[in-house]
C-alpha positions as CSV (number, residue, x, y, z in Angstrom):
1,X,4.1,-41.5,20.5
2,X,3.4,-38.4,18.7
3,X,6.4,-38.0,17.1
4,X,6.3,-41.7,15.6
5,X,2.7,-41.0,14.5
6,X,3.5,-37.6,12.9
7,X,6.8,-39.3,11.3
8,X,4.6,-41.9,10.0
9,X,2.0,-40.0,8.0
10,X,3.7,-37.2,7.2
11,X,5.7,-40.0,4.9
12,X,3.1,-41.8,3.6
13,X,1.3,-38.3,2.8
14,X,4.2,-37.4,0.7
15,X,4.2,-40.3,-1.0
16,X,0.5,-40.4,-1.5
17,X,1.0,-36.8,-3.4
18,X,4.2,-37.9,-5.3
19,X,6.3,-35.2,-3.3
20,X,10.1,-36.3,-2.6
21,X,11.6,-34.2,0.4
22,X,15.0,-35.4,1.9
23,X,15.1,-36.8,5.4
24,X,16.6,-34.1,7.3
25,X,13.8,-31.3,5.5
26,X,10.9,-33.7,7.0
27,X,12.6,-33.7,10.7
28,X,12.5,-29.6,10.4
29,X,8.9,-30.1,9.0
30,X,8.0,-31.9,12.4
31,X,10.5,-29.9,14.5
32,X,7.8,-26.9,13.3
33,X,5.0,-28.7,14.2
34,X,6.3,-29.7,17.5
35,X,6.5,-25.8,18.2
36,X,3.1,-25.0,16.4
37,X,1.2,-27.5,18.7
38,X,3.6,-26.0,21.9
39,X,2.7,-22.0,21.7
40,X,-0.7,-22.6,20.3
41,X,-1.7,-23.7,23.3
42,X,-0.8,-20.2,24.9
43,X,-1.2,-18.5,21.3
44,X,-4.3,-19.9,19.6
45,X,-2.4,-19.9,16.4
46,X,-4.6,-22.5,14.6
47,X,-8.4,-24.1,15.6
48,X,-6.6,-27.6,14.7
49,X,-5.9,-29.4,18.2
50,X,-6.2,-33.1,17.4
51,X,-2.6,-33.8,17.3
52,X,-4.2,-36.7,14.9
53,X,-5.4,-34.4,12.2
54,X,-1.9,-31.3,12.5
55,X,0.4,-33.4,10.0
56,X,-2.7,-33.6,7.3
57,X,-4.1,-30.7,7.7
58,X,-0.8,-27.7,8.4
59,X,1.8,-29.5,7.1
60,X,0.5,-31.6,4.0
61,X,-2.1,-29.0,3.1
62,X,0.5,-26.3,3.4
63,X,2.9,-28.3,0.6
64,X,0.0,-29.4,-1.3
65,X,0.5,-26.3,-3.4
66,X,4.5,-26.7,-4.0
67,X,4.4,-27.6,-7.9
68,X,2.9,-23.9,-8.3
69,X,5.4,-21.7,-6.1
70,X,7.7,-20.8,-9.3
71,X,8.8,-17.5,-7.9
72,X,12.2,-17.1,-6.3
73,X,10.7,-14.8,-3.6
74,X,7.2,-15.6,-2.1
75,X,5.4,-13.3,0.0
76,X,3.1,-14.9,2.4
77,X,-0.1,-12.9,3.8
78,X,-2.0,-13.5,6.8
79,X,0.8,-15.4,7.6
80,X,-0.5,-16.3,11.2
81,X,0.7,-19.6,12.3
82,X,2.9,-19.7,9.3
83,X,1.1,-21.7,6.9
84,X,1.4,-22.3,4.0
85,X,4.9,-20.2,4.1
86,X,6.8,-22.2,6.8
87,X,6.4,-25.6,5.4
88,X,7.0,-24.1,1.7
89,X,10.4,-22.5,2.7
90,X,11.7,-25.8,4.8
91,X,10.9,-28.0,1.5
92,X,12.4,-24.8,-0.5
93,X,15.1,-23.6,1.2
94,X,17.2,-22.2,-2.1
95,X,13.7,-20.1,-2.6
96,X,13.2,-16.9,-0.3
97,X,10.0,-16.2,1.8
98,X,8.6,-13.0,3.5
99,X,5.7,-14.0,6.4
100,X,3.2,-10.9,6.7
101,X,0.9,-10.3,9.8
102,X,-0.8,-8.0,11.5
103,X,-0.8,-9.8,15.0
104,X,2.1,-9.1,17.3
105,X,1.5,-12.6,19.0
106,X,2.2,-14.7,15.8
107,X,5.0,-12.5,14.1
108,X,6.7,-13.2,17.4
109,X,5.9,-17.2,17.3
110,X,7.2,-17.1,13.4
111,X,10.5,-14.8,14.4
112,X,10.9,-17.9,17.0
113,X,10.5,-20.7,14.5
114,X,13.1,-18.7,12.0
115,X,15.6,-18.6,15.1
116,X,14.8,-22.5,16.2
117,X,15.0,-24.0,13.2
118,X,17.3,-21.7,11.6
119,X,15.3,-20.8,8.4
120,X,17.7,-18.3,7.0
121,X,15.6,-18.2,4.0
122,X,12.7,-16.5,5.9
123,X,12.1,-13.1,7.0
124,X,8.8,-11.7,8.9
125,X,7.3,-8.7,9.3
126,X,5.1,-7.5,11.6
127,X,2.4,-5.1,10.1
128,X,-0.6,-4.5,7.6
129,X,-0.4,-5.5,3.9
130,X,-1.1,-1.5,3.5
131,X,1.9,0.0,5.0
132,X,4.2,-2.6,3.4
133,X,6.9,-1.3,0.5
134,X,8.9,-3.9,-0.5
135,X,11.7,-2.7,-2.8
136,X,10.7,-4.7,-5.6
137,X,6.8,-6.2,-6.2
138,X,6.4,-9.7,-5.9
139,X,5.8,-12.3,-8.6
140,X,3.6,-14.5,-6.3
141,X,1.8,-14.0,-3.0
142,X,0.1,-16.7,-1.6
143,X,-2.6,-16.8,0.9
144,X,-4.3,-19.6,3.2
145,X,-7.7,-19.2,4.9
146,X,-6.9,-15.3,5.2
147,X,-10.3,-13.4,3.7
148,X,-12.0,-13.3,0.8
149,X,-10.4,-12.7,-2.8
150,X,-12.0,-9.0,-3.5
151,X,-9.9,-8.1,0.1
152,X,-6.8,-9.7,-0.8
153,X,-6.9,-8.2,-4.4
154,X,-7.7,-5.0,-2.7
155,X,-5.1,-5.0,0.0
156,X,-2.6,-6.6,-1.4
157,X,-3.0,-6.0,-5.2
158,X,0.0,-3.0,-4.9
159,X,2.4,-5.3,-3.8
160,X,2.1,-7.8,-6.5
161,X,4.1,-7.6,-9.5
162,X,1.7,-6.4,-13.3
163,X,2.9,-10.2,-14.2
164,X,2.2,-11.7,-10.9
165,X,-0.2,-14.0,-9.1
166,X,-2.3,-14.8,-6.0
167,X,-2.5,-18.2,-4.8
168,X,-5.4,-18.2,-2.7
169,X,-6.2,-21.4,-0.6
170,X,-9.4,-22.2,-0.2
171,X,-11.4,-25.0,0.8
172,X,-14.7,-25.6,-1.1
173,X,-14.9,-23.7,-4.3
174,X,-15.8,-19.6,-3.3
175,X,-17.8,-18.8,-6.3
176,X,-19.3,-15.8,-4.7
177,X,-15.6,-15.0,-3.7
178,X,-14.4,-15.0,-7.7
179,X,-18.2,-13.3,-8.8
180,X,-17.4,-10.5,-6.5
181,X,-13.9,-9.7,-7.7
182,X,-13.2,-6.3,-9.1
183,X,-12.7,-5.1,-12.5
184,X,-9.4,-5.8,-13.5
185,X,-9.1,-9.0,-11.5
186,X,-9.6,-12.6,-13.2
187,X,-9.0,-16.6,-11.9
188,X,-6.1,-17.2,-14.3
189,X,-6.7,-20.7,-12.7
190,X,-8.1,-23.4,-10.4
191,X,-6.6,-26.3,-8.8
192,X,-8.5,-29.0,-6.5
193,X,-6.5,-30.0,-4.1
194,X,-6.3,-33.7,-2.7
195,X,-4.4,-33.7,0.8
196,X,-4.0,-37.1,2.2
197,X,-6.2,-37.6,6.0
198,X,-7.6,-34.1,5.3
199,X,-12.0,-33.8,5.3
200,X,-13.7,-31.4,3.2
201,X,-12.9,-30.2,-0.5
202,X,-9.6,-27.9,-0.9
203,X,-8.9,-25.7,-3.9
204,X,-5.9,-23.2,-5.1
205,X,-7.0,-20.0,-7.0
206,X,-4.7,-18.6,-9.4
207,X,-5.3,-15.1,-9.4
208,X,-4.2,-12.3,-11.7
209,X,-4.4,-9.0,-13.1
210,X,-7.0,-9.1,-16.7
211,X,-4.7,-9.0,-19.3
212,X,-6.3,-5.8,-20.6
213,X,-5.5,-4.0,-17.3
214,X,-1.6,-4.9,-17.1
């Protein structure tokens, strides 16, 4: 039953938000979901439980922000239950992704979606956004539902590329969140978001270096 019902609106959400993803990427999409819903019982990797509600709000909230993932390499912070960067790396799977998080529990739930579903385009690590060095900085990082843009810019601004950009998921419009960004830091800019079954306003920020501070 679940599996017809998830079949069935994860379709006609695509469709409502004029995304075109072959057959066999939307069985992976609900083969991840199947294993979200599994291990969060023992995990607590999301607050969503209503089976009704996972395909709106993980999987078609997690896409929702595919026509601004550019980069060839996306690093994904406070990757948790690996959203937005699990769905984005199923429907792009000639695009690279790195997962980052801090919590032992999930890395290892993500390292076991990468082995089930064989996602050969994703690699996770298990650690703070402080200690990482990639060898290269990243054009894009996004983040979903992590913390609040002054920590993110903070945290995670040495790993982002002079060029590159945040994309920040939020849900209603954090203007205390952009007021309270450092020097340096501007909303290049924002996106609302309209995801199909899915309460509640949701917005992308675009977030970059000032162009005087590149």
């Amino acid at each position: 039953m679940t599996n017809s019902l998830w079949h069935g609106q994860l379709r006609d959400g695509l469709a409502a938000m004029g995304l075109s993803l072959a057959e066999d990427r939307q069985e992976k999409l609900l083969a991840f979901l199947g294993l979200l819903n599994k291990w969060n019982r023992a995990y607590n990797l999301t607050a969503v439980r209503d089976e009704r509600e996972m395909v709106s709000r993980q999987l078609l909230d997690s896409l929702s922000i595919l026509p601004w993932v550019t980069t060839e390499h996306l690093l994904d912070v406070g990757a948790g239950g690996g959203l937005p960067g699990i769905p984005l790396a199923i429907a792009l799977p000639e695009k690279r992704f790195t997962l980052l998080d801090t919590n032992g529990k999930k890395t290892r739930f993500l390292n076991q979606c990468v082995l089930e579903l064989g996602l050969k385009n994703v690699e996770v690590i298990h650690g703070r956004a402080e200690d990482c060095s990639p060898a290269e900085p990243f054009v894009q990082i996004s983040s979903r539902a992590f913390t609040a843009l002054e920590n993110l810019v903070n945290w995670c601004g040495d790993l982002l590329a002079n060029e590159g950009e945040f994309l920040a998921m939020k849900g209603q419009f954090p203007d205390d969140e952009v007021a309270a960004l450092p020097a340096g830091w501007q909303v290049k800019s924002s996106h609302s978001l309209d995801v199909p079954g899915a309460d509640g306003e949701r917005h992308l920020l675009v977030v970059a270096r000032a162009a005087n501070s590149r």
